[in-house]
N, C-alpha and C positions, 0 to 999 in steps of 0.2 A: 741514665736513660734506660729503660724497659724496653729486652728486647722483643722480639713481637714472638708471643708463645707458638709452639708448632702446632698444627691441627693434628688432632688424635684420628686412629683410624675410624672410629663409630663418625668423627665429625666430616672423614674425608668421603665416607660412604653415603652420608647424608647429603651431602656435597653435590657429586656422581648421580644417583638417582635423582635427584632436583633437576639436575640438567639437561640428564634423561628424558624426562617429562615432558621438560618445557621448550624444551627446542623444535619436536615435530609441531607444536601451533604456535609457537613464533616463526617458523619458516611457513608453516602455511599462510600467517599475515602475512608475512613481507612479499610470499608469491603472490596471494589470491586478494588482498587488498593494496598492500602499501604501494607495491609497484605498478600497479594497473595505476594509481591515482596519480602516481606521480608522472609514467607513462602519458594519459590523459593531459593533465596539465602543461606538458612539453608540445604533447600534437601540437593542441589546442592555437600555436604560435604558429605552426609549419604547414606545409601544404606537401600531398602526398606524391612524389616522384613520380615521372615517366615508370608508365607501365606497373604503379602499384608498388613500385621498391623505392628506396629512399623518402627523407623529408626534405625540404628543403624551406631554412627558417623564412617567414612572414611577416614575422614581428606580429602587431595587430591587424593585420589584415583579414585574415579571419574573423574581427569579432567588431571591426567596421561592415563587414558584407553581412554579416548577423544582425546588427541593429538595424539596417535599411534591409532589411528582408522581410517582405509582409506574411510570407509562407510561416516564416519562425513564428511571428505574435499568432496569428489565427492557430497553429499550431496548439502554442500555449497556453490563448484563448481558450480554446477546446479542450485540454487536462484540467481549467481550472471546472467548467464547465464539468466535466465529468468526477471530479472533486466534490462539487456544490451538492450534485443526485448522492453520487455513493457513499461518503460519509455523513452526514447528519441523517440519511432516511437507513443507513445500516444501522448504525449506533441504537437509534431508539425504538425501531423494530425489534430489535436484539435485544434490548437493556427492559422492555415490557415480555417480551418470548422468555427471556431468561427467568423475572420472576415467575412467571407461570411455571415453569417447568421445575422450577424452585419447591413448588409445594406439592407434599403429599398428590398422589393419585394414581389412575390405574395407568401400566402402559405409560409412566413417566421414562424411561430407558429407552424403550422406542420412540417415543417421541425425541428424545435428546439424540437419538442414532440418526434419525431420519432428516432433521435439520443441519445435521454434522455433514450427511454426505456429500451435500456440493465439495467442501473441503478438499475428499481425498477422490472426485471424481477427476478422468484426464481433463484438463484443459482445450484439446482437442473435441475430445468426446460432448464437453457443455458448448462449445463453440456451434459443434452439428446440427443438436437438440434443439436450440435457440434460433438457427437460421432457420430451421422447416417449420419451427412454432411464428417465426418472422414472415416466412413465403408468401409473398404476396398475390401466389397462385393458386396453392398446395398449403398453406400453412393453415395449423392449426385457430389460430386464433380469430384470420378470418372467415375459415371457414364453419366454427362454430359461433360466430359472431354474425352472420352474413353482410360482412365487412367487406372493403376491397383497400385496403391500405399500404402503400407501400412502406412497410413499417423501416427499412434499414436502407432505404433509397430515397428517401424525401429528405434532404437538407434539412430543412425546418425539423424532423423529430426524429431521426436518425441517433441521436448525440443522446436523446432521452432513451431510447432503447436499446442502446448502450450502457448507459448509466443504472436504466433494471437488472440488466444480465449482472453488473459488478455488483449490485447489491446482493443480490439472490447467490452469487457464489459465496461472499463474505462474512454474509449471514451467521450462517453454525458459527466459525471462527471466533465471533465478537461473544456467542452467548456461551461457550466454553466459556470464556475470558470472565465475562458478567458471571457466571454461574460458581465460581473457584470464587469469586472476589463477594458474591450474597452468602455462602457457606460463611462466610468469616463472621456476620454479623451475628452477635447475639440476639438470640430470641427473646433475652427478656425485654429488649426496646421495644418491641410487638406489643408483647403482655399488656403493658406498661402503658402503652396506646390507645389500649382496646379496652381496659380498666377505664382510661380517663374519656371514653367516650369518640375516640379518633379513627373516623373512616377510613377505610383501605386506599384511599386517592389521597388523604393526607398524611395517613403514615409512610406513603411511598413518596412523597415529597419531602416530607421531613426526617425521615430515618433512614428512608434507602437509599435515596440520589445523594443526600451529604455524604453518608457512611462508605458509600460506593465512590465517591469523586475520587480516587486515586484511581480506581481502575478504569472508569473514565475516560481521564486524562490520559492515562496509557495509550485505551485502546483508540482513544482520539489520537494523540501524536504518532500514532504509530501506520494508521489510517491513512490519514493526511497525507502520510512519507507514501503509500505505498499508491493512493490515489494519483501519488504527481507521477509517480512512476509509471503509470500502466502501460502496457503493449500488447501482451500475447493477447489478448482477447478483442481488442480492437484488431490488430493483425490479423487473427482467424476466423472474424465474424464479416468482418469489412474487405472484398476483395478490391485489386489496384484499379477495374474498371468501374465501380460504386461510382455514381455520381457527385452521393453525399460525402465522400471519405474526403476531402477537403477539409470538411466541416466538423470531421471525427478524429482523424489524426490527432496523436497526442507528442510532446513533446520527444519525446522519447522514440516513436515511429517513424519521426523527422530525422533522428538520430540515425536510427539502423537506418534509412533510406537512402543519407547519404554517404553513410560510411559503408556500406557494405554494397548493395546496388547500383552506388555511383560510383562509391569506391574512392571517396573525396574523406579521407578520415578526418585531418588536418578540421575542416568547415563541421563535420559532426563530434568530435569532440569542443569545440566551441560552444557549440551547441546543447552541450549536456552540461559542460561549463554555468551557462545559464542555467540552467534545472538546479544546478547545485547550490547557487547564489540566490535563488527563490524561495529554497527549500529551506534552506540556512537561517534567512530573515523570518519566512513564517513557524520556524519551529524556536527561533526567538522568542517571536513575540506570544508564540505559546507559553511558553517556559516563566517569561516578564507573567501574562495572566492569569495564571493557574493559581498562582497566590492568592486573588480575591475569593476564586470558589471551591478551591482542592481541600477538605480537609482530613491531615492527617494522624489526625489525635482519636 
């Protein structure tokens, strides 16, 4: 029997710096992902001590007061709701802005600057912008409209003018995304099109939405995940006296509300529990359907 060769010094140095490397972002999952989830999943059973210290186990108790909670569904109601507006009217806003921006012209750089900005503006700062364009005293829109609408205080349409402001922030985001993924396409499928007589409405059905389905599907699942998630901007735009914030709150709002304001962690990680098991199934069944329309050849 062969006994086991020593390691050389080049292999124990190669060794050494490997470990190097990979230890500060293995320790950083295991702080900033792994244990938060696994954290989470523990609450999720417990309920939070006198005075905010300790858990104390529940078993399912938590996630029986969840299911008979009608705050939770209208909650989640409302994120899908705000799902339905921000991704499909982002995606194909973006995926026609992109080609444009795609061809030849003047002032194409500025125009790619000026669509990018919501991106890297504060989240705070769009929040502001939005509520005095909202005002239904002072705002802009009805006052160059000679409107009188209480655009983020009417139940009924509050959740759609939410659903604007996510689109309009997201915007730039998707047509980067679209714009890296149309460079990739060769030009001669254009030519090629335009030779056989093929209008610009069906070369972009037939060359660019097939050619482009990967990035797509990206920036669809990637959407999706970040739609179920949203807070900050309902949070900032929506104050806790709104009438319509009932009807806006998202999944996730319901979270920080009761976990940090009530202070009931135990009932809000439950709660996010559910987001996760939502989330899980429809990026599933993304996953299962992408087959029929993605392709990557």
């Amino acid at each position: 029997m062969n006994k086991k060769a020593k390691m050389t010094t080049w292999e124990k140095n190669q060794l050494f710096w490997g470990w190097l490397f990979i230890i500060p972002t293995m320790a950083g999952l295991i702080i900033l992902n792994l244990y938060p989830i696994a954290s989470t999943i523990y609450q999720s059973f417990c309920k939070t001590g006198d005075f905010g210290k300790g858990n104390v186990f529940v078993g399912l108790e938590n996630y029986a007061q969840m299911f008979g909670d009608s705050v939770v569904w209208q909650s989640l109601w409302n994120t899908f709701k705000y799902a339905i507006i921000e991704v499909p009217f982002s995606i194909c806003i973006a995926l026609v802005l992109a080609v444009l921006l795609n061809r030849k012209m003047k002032g194409r750089s500025a125009y790619r600057a000026i669509f990018f900005l919501p991106m890297i503006a504060a989240p705070a700062a769009v929040a502001m912008v939005w509520r005095w364009l909202y005002n239904s005293q002072f705002g802009l829109l009805n006052n160059a409209f000679g409107l009188h609408v209480e655009w983020i205080s009417n139940p009924k349409i509050a959740w759609i003018c939410v659903g604007v402001i996510g689109v309009w922030s997201i915007l730039g985001y998707n047509i980067v995304l679209f714009l890296s993924g149309l460079q990739e396409i060769p030009h001669d499928y254009y030519e090629a099109a335009d030779i056989d007589g093929a209008s610009g409405i069906q070369a972009f059905f037939n060359i660019t939405v097939p050619l482009l389905s990967p990035t797509i599907f990206f920036v669809l699942i990637t959407r999706v995940i970040g739609a179920l998630q949203v807070f900050d901007l309902i949070y900032m735009v929506m104050e806790t006296s709104n009438a319509a914030l009932p009807k806006t709150q998202s999944i996730v709002y319901l979270f920080y509300q009761q976990s940090f304001d009530y202070g009931n962690k135990g009932y809000g990680s439950a709660i996010v529990m559910l987001l996760l098991a939502v989330i899980l199934v429809i990026t599933v069944f993304q996953m299962i359907g992408q087959k029929k329309w993605v392709h990557y050849e």
